[in-house]
PATORRO-533689 format. One record per residue (C-alpha): residue number from 1; residue in three letters; x, y, z negated. Coordinates in steps of 0.1 Angstrom, whole numbers, plus 5000, padded with zeros to 4 digits. Each point is the difference from the previous one (the first is absolute). Layout:
residues N
   i  aa    X    Y    Z
 NUM Ala    X    Y    Z
...
END
This chain:
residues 635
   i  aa    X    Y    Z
   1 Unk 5000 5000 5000
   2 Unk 5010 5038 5008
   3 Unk 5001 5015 4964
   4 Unk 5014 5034 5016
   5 Unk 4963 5004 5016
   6 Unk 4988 4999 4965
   7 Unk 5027 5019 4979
   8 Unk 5003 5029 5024
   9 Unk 4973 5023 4987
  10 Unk 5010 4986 4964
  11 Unk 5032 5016 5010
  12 Unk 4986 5033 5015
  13 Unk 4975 5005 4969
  14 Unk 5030 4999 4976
  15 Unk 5022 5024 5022
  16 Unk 4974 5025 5003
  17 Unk 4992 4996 4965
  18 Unk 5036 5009 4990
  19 Unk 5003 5029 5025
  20 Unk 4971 5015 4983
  21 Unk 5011 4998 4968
  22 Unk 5034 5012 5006
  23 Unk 4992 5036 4989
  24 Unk 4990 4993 4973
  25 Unk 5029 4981 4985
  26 Unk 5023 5030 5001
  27 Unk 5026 5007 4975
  28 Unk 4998 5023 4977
  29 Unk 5031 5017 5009
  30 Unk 4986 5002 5036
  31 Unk 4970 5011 4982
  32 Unk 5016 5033 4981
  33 Unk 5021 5010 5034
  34 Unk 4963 4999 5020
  35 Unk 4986 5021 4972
  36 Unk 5031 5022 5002
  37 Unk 4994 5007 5038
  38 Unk 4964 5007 4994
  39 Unk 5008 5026 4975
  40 Unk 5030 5013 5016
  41 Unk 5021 5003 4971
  42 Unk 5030 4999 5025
  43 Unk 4992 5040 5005
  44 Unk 4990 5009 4971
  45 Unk 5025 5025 4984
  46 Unk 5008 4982 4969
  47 Unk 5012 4969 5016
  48 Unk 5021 5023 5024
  49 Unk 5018 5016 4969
  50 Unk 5009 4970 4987
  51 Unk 5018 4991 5036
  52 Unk 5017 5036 4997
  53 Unk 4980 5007 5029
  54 Unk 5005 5035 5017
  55 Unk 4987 5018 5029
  56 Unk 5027 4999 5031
  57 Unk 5014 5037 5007
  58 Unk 5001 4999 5035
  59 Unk 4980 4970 5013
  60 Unk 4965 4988 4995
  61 Unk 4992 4977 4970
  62 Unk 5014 4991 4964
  63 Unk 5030 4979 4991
  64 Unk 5017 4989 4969
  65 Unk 5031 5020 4987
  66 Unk 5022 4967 4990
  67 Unk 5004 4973 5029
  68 Unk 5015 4978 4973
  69 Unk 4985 4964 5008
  70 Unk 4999 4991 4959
  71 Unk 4973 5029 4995
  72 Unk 4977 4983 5025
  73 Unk 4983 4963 5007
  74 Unk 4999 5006 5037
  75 Unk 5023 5004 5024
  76 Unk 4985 5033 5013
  77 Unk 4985 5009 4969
  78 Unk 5018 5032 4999
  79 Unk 4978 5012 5035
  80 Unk 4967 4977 4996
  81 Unk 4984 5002 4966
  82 Unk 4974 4978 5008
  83 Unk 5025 4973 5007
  84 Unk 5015 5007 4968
  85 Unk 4968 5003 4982
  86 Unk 4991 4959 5017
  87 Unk 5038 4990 4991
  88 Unk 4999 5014 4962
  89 Unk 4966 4978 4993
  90 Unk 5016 4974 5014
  91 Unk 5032 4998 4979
  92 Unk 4979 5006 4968
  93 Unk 4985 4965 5004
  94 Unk 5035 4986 5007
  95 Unk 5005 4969 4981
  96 Unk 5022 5009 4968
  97 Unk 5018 4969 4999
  98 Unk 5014 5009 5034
  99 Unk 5019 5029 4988
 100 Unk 5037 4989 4992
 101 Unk 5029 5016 4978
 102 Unk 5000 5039 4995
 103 Unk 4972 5005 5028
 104 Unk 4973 5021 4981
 105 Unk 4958 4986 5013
 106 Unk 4985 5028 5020
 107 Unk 4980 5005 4974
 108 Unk 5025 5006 4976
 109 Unk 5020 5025 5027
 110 Unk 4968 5018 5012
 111 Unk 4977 5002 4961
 112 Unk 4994 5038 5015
 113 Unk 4978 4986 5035
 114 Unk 4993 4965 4979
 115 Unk 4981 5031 4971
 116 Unk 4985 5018 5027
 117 Unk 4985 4967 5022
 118 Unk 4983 4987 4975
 119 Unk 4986 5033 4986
 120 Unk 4988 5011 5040
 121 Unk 4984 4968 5007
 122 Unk 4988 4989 4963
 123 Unk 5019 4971 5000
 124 Unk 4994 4974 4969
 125 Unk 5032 4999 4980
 126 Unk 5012 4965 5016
 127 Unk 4993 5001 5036
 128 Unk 5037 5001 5004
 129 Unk 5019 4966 4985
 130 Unk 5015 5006 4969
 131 Unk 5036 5019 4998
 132 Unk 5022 5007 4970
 133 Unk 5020 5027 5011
 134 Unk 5020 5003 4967
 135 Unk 5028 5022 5017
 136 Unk 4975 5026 5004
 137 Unk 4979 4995 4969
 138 Unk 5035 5004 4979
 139 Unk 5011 5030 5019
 140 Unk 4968 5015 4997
 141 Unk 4997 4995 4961
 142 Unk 5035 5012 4992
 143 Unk 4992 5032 5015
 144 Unk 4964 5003 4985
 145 Unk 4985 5025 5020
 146 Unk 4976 5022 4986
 147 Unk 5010 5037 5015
 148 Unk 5017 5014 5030
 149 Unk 5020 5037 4994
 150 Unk 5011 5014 5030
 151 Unk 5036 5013 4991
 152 Unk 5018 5033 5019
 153 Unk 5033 5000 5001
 154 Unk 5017 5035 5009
 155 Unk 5019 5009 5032
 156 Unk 5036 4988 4999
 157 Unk 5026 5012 5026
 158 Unk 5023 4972 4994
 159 Unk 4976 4979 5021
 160 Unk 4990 5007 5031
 161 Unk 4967 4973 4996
 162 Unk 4997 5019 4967
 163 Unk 4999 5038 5015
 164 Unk 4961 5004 4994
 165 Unk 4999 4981 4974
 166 Unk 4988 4962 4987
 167 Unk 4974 4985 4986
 168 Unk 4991 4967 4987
 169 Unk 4970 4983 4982
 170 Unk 5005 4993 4963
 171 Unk 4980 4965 4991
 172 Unk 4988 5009 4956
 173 Unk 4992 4971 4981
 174 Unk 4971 5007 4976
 175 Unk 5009 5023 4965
 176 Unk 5029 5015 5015
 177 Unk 5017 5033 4989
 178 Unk 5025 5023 5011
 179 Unk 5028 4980 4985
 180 Unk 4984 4967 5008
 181 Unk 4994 5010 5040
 182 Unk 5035 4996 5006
 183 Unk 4998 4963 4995
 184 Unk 4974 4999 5032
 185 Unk 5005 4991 5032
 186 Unk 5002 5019 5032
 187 Unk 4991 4993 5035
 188 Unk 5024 5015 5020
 189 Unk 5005 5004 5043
 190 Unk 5034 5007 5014
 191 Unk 5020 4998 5029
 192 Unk 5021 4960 4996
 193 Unk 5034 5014 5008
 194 Unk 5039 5000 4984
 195 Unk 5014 5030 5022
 196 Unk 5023 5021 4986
 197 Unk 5001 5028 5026
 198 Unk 4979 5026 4997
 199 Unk 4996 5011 5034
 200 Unk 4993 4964 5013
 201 Unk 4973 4992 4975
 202 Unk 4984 5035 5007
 203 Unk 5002 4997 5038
 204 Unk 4985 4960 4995
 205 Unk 4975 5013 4973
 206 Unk 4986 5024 5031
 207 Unk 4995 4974 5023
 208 Unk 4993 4974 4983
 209 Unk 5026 4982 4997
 210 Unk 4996 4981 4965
 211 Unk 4972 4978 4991
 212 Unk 4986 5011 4968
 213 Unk 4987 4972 4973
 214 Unk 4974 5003 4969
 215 Unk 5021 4989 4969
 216 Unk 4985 4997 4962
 217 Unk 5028 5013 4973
 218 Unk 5003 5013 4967
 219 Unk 4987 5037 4993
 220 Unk 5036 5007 4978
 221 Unk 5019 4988 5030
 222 Unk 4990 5031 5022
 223 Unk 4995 5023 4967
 224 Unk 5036 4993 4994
 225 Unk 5009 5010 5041
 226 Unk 4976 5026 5007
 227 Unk 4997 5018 4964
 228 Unk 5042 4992 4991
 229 Unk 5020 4995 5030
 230 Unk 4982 5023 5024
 231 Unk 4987 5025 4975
 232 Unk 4962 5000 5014
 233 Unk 4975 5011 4980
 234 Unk 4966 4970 5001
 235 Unk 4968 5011 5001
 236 Unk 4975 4973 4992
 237 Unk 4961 4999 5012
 238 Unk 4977 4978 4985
 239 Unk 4974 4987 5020
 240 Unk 4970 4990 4996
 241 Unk 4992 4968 5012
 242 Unk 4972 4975 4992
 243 Unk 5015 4964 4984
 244 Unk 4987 4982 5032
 245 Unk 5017 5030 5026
 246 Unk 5036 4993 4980
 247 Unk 4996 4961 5004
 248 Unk 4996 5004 5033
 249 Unk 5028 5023 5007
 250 Unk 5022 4977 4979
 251 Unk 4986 4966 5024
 252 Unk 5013 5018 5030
 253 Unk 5034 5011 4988
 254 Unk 5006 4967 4998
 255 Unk 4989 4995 5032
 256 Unk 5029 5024 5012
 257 Unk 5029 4984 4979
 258 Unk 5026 4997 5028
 259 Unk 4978 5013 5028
 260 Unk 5021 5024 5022
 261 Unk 4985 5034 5016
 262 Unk 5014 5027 5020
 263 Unk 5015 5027 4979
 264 Unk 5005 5038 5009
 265 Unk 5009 5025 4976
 266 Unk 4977 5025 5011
 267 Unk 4969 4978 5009
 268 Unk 5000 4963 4993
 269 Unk 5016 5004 4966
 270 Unk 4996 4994 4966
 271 Unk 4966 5025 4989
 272 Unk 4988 4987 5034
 273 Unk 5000 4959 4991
 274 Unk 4991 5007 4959
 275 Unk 4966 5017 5020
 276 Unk 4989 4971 5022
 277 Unk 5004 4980 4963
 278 Unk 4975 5026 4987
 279 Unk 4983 4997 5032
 280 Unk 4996 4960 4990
 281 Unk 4991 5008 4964
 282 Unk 4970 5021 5007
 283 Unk 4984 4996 5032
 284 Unk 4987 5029 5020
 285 Unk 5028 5027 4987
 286 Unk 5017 4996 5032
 287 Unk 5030 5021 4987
 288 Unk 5027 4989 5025
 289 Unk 4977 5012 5029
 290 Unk 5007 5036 4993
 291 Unk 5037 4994 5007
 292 Unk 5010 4996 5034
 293 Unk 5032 5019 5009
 294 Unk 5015 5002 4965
 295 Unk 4996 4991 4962
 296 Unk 5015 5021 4978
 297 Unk 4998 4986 4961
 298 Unk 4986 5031 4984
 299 Unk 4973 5003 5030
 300 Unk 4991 4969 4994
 301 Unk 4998 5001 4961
 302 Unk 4976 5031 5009
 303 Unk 4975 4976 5023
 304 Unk 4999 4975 4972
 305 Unk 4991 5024 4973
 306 Unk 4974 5017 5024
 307 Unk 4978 4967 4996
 308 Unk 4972 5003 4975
 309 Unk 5010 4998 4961
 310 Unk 5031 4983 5012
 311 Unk 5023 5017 4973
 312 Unk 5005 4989 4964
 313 Unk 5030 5017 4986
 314 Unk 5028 5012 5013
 315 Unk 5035 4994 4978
 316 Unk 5033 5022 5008
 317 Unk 5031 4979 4995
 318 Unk 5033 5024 5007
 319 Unk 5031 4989 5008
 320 Unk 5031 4999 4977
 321 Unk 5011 5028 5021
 322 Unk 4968 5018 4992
 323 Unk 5005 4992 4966
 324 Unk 5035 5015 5000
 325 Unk 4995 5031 5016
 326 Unk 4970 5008 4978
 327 Unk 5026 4992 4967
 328 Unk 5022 5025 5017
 329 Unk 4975 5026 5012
 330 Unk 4984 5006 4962
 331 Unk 5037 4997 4979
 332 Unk 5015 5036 4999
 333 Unk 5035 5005 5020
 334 Unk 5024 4994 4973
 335 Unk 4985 4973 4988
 336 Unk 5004 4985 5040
 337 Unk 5035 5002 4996
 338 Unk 5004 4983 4970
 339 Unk 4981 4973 5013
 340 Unk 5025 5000 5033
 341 Unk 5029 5002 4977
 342 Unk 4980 4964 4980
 343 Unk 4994 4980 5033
 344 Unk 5036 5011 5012
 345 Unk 5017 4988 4965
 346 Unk 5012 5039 4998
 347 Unk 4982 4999 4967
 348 Unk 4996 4971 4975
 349 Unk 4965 4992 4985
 350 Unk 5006 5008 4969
 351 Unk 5013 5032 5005
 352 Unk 4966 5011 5009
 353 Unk 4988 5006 4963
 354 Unk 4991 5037 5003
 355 Unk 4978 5000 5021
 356 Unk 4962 4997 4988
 357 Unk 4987 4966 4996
 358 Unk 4970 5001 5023
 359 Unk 5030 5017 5028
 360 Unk 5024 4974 4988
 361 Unk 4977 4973 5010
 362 Unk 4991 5015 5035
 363 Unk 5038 5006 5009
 364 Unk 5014 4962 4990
 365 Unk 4967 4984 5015
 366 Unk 5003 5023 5039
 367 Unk 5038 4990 4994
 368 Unk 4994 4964 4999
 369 Unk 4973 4999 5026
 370 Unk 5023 5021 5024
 371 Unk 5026 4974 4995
 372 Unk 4973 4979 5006
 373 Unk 4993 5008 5031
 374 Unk 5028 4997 5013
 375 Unk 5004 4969 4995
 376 Unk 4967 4991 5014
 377 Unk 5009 5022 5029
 378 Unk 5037 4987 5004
 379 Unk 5015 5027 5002
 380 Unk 5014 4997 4966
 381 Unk 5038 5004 4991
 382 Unk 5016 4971 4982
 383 Unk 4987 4981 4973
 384 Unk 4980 5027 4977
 385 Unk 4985 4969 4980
 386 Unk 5015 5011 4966
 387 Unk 4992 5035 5003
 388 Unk 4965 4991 5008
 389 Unk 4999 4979 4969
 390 Unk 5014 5028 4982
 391 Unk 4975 5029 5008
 392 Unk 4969 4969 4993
 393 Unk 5016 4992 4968
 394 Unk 5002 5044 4993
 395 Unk 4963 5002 5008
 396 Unk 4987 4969 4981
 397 Unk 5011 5015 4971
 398 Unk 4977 5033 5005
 399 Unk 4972 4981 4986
 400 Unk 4968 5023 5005
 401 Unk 5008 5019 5026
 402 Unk 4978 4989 5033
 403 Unk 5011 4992 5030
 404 Unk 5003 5021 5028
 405 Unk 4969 5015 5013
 406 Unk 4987 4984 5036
 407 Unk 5000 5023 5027
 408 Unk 4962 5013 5007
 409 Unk 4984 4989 5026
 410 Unk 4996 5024 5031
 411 Unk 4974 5022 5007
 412 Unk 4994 4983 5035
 413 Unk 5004 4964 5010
 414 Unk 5015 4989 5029
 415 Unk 4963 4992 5018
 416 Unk 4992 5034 4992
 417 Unk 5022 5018 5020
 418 Unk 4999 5012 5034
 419 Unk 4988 4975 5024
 420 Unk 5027 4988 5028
 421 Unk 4990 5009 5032
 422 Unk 5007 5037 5008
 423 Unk 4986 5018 5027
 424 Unk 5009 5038 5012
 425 Unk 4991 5028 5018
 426 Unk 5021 5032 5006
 427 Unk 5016 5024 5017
 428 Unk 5033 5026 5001
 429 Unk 5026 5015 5025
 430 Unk 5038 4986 5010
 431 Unk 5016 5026 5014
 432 Unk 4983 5022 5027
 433 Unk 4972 4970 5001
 434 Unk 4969 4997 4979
 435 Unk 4985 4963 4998
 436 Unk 4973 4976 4981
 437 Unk 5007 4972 4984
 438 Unk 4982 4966 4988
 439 Unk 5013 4977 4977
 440 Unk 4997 4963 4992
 441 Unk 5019 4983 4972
 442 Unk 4986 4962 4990
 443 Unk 5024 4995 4971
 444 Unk 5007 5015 4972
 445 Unk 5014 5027 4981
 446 Unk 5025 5033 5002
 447 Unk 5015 5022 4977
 448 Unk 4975 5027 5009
 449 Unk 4969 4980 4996
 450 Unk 4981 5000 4970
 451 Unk 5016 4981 4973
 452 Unk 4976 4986 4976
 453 Unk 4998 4961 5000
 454 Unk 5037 4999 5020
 455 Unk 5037 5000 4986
 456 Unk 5020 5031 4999
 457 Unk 5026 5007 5022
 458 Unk 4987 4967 5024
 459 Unk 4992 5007 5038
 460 Unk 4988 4975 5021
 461 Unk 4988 4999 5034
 462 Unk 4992 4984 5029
 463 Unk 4991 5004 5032
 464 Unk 4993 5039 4997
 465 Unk 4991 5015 5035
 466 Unk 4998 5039 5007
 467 Unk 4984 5010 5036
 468 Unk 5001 5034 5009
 469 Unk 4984 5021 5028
 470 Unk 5022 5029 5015
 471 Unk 4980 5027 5012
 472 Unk 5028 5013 5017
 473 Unk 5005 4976 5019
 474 Unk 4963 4986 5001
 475 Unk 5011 4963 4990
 476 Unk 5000 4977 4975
 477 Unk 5029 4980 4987
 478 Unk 5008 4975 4972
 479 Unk 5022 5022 4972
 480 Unk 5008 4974 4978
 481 Unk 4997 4959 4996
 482 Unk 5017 4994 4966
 483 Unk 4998 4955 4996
 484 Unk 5014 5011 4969
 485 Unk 5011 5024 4974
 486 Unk 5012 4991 4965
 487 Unk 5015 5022 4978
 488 Unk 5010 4991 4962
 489 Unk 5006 5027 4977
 490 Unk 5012 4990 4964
 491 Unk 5008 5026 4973
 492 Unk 5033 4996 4980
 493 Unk 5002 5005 4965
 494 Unk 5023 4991 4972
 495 Unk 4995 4962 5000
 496 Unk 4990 4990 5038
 497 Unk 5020 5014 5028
 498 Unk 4981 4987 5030
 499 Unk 5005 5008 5034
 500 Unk 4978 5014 5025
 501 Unk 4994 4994 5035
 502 Unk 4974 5000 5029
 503 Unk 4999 4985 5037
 504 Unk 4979 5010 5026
 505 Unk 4994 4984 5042
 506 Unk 4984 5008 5024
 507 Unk 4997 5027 5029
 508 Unk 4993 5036 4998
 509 Unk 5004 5034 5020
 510 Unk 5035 5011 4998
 511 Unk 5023 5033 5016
 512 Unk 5016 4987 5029
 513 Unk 5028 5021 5019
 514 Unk 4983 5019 5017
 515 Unk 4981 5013 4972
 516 Unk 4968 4985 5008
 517 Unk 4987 4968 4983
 518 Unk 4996 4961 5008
 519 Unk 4985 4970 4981
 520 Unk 5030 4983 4985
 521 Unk 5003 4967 4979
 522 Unk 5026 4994 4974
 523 Unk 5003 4997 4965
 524 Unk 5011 5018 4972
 525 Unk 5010 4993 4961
 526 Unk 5019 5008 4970
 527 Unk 5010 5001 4965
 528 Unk 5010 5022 4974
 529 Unk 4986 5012 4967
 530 Unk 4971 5012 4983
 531 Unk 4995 5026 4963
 532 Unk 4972 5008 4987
 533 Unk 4996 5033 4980
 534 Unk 4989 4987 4965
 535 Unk 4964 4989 4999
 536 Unk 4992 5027 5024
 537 Unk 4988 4992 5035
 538 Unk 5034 5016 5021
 539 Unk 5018 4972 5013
 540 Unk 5035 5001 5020
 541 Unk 5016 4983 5023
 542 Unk 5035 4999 5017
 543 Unk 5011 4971 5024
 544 Unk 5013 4993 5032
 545 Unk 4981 4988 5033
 546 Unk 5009 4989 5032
 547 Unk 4982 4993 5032
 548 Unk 5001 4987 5033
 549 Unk 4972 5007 5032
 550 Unk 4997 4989 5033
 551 Unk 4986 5014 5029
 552 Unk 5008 5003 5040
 553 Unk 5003 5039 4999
 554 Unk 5026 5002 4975
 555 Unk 5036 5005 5019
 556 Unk 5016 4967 4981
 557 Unk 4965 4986 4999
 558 Unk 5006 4990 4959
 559 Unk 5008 5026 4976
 560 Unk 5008 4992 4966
 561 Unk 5009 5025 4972
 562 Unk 5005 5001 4965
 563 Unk 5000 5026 4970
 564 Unk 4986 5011 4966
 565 Unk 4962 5006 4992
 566 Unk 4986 5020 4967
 567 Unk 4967 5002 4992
 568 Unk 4979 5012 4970
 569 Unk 4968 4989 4995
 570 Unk 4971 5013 4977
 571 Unk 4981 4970 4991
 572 Unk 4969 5013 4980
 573 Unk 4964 4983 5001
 574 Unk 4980 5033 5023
 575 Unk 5032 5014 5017
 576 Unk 5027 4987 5015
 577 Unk 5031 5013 5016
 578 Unk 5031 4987 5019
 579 Unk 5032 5024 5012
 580 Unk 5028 4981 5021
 581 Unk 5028 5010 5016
 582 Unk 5023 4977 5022
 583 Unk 5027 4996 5023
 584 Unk 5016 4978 5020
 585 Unk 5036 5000 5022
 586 Unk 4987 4984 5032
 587 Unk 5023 4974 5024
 588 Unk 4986 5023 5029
 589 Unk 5005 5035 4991
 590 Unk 5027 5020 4983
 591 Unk 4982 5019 4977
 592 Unk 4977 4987 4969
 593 Unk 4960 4997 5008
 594 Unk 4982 5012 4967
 595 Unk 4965 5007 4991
 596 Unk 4980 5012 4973
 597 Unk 4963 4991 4989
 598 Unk 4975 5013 4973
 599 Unk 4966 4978 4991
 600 Unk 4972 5008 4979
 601 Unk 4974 4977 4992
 602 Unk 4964 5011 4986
 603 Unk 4980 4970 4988
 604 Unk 4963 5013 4996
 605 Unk 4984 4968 4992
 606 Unk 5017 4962 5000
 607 Unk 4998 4989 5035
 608 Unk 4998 5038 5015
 609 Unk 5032 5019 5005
 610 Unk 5015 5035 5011
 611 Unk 5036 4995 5016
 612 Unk 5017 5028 5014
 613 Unk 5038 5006 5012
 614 Unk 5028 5022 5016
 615 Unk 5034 4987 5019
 616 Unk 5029 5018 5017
 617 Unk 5021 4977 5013
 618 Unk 5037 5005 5024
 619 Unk 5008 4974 5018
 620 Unk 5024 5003 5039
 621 Unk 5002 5034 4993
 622 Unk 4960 5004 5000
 623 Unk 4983 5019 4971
 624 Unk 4964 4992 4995
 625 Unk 4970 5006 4978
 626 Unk 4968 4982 4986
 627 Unk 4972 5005 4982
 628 Unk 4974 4970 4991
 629 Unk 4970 4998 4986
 630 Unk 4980 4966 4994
 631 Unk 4967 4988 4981
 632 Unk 4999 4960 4991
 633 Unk 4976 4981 4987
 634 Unk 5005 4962 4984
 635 Unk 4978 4970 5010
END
């Protein structure tokens, strides 16, 4: 008998019976990606910030900042976030015992999207297979997160990724204090690079050159660098997060443990990254998105504190530095150099017992701390250990008399000073020729700006453009493109005798031969020596500069010249003036150029000033004259 007659319908029943069932034994990871598509989490914002996704400057769509392939679970996750979204569920139900040696479960190295999956598509605690991700749990416990301070740290010129500024995101246990905070961590972004040259690193640090990397560290580690070896003065914002919105920020910074991203000093940089964690930790503030050209760290403190009740408390941690020089500014002259002749070993301790006991105690404890700080600062002289222990001993045995007073903290912090971005609009006359003037300047501060909020005697710039249009000549030309201008201007007194110096390129309109003008580029520098008048606001300064421009209408097509520069400078809070005078023997002319220059600054209100300013100048035998007056505004 044929049994096939009989078993072939048998056979077709059963097939179509399982090709009808087939949807409905799906799995459930199939399950959560098909709900995923339908509610097209893959675009939603949040899901994008975790990715670091950005919009593209010059092309169409949105890409992720870091290509690396360990921050993603599909191979073009970084450019398809759907894809990632599908590949991220996927490796969440990833058998555990599959995961060998010191490789972490996806859901131990993504708890940030693990968190937010399950709280978008109300997902019963065990739909994913069970993980014990004990590395995480530890290092999440030891840190015990329970507030986030946003910590300033000052300009420091020593640095050129530390020009504008750092900041960094203090992590506070609960019941902290003052003394206590210094035992919290910090999350910290930097550029992941040992060069020692200082041009290299700042020409790399432009481009973006260096990867920068996340990295977790004690809070007395960078209190010791920033407030003892670099002398900044640490401004600390408390925020105020919810529990849940510090958890979260706290799940995704582990998620960037060893994750490389681009890093620019002016853009992609430090204030920039700690933003997009913010960003993470409380969805819809969108705080990186207002900074698409540059990020300076006290522009971007000021957009954090913008957001609704976002302040706590704001604590003012000065430098030893700051310390010192407020010890010195309050003690009366001959009582400074008693205290130089202590820290010098001129005079011994106990020779000291004239002087009034409340005195006594404030010149042995600013001579110990100046010695002090040299040695935290290197620049110490021998081994002054036993005349340190000396001058504690001295002023142990003072018992009653307080410390030292801390320096108060200033009127104006550094968020509440001028805002970066300067624009300008003016006008004047250069010899025979009247002409307007607009002004751009994205970063940062000058000496004539107003100076509440920024260091004395520190200029930074970048990029500052001048256009001008000659009526004269009915046309319009660029005046001026500084890349950049820094000038460092440190006042010596009887214990620090720093130097001074500033260094400026770019191209400008210089005299040329024939005694009209060209757009040169060069650069110019130099050193020397600043005084300050007592506690008045006169400064001086004498150096030496030299230069060198280029340009197809000079004779030898590079001139470079050097020569000595004073300046005096009135540095008070509403007015502000600078005088200059400077020459320079030339390689291409026998006779010295020289000019002379008078500024005068009038700040009306804190991002509106007054600037104007007069120049004679001689250079190939040419006399000439200017006058300049210019109105800026800060953004």
């Amino acid at each position: 008998m044929d049994v096939t007659r009989y078993l072939a319908p048998v056979a077709f029943v059963l097939a179509s019976g399982s090709v009808a069932a087939a949807p409905t034994t799906q799995t459930p990871m199939a399950d959560l990606q098909e709900t995923a598509r339908e509610q097209g989490l893959a675009g939603e914002r949040e899901w994008q910030d975790l990715l670091h996704y950005r919009e593209r400057r010059f092309l169409p769509g949105r890409r992720s900042e870091s290509r690396d392939s360990g921050f993603f679970n599909a191979d073009d996750g970084w450019r398809d976030p759907e894809a990632e979204l599908d590949a991220t569920i996927a490796a969440f139900f990833r058998d555990p015992d599959t995961v060998d040696g010191d490789e972490q479960h996806p859901q131990c190295r993504f708890p940030a999207r693990r968190a937010w999956l399950k709280e978008r598509l109300e997902l019963d605690p065990d739909v994913f297979p069970a993980v014990a991700c004990q590395r995480f749990e530890e290092w999440y416990e030891g840190i015990d997160p329970h507030e986030i301070t946003l910590v300033f740290a000052a300009a420091y010129l020593g640095n050129p990724a530390s020009m504008y500024g750092h900041t960094l995101l203090r992590v506070d246990p609960p019941d902290q204090d003052e003394d206590t905070r210094l035992l919290s961590y910090v999350i910290n972004h930097a550029a992941a690079t040992e060069e020692s040259s200082g041009l290299v690193f700042a020409v790399r640090g432009l481009t973006g050159g260096y990867p920068g990397l996340f990295s977790i560290m004690p809070y007395y580690d960078k209190v010791r660098e920033y407030n003892s070896l670099e002398s900044r003065d640490l401004w600390e914002y408390r925020l105020n997060l919810e529990p849940h919105e510090v958890e979260r920020l706290m799940q995704h910074t582990w998620e960037l443990r060893d994750t490389p991203f681009p890093y620019y000093f002016l853009y992609q940089n430090c204030s920039y990254r700690l933003l997009e964690l913010l960003d993470v930790a409380r969805p819809g503030m969108n705080l990186s998105d207002r900074f698409n050209w540059w990020a300076i760290p006290t522009d971007t403190v000021r957009e954090v504190l913008r957001e609704e009740d976002m302040l706590r408390e704001v604590v003012y941690r000065p430098a030893e530095r700051t310390r010192l020089d407020h010890q010195i500014a309050i003690m009366p002259p001959e009582l400074l150099d008693v205290t130089v002749a202590l820290a010098r070993g001129e005079r011994s301790p106990d020779a000291v017992d004239d002087i009034e006991r409340e005195q006594r105690g404030l010149v042995l404890e600013t001579a110990y701390d100046y010695l002090n700080f040299l040695r935290h600062s290197g620049d110490m002289e021998g081994d002054q250990r036993e005349r340190m222990r000396e001058l504690l001993i001295a002023r142990s045995q003072l018992s009653g008399v307080p410390g030292a007073e801390r320096p108060p903290k200033p009127d104006t912090r550094p968020d509440q000073g001028h805002r970066t971005l300067r624009l300008g609009a003016g006008g004047g006359e250069r010899g025979d020729a009247t002409f307007g003037s607009l002004h751009w300047r994205p970063a940062y501060h000058d000496m004539l700006d107003p100076p509440e909020g920024y260091i004395p005697g520190a200029h930074i710039s970048y990029g500052d453009v001048e256009v001008r249009y000659d009526e004269g000549r009915d046309r319009i030309e660029l005046e001026r493109l500084m890349v950049i201008d820094i000038e460092s201007l440190n006042p010596r007194d009887q214990l620090f005798r720093p130097w001074s110096w500033n260094i400026r390129a770019g191209a400008e309109q210089r005299l040329r031969p024939d005694g009209r003008r060209s757009l040169m580029g060069g650069v110019d520098g130099g050193g020397g020596f600043t005084w300050q008048a007592g506690d008045t606001p006169l400064w001086a300064y004498a150096g030496v500069q030299a230069d060198a421009w280029g340009s197809e209408r000079l004779d030898d097509s590079v001139r470079a010249g050097a020569g000595p520069r004073l300046d005096l400078l009135w540095t008070g809070a509403s007015l502000r003036t600078r005088l200059r005078a400077e020459t320079a023997w030339q390689t291409d002319t026998s006779r010295p150029a020289w000019r002379v220059s008078a500024e005068q600054s009038f700040t009306a209100f804190r991002n509106v000033s007054l600037r104007v300013g007069v120049t004679r100048e001689h250079d190939f035998d040419v006399h000439e004259n200017a006058v300049q007056a210019t109105l800026y505004g800060y953004f």
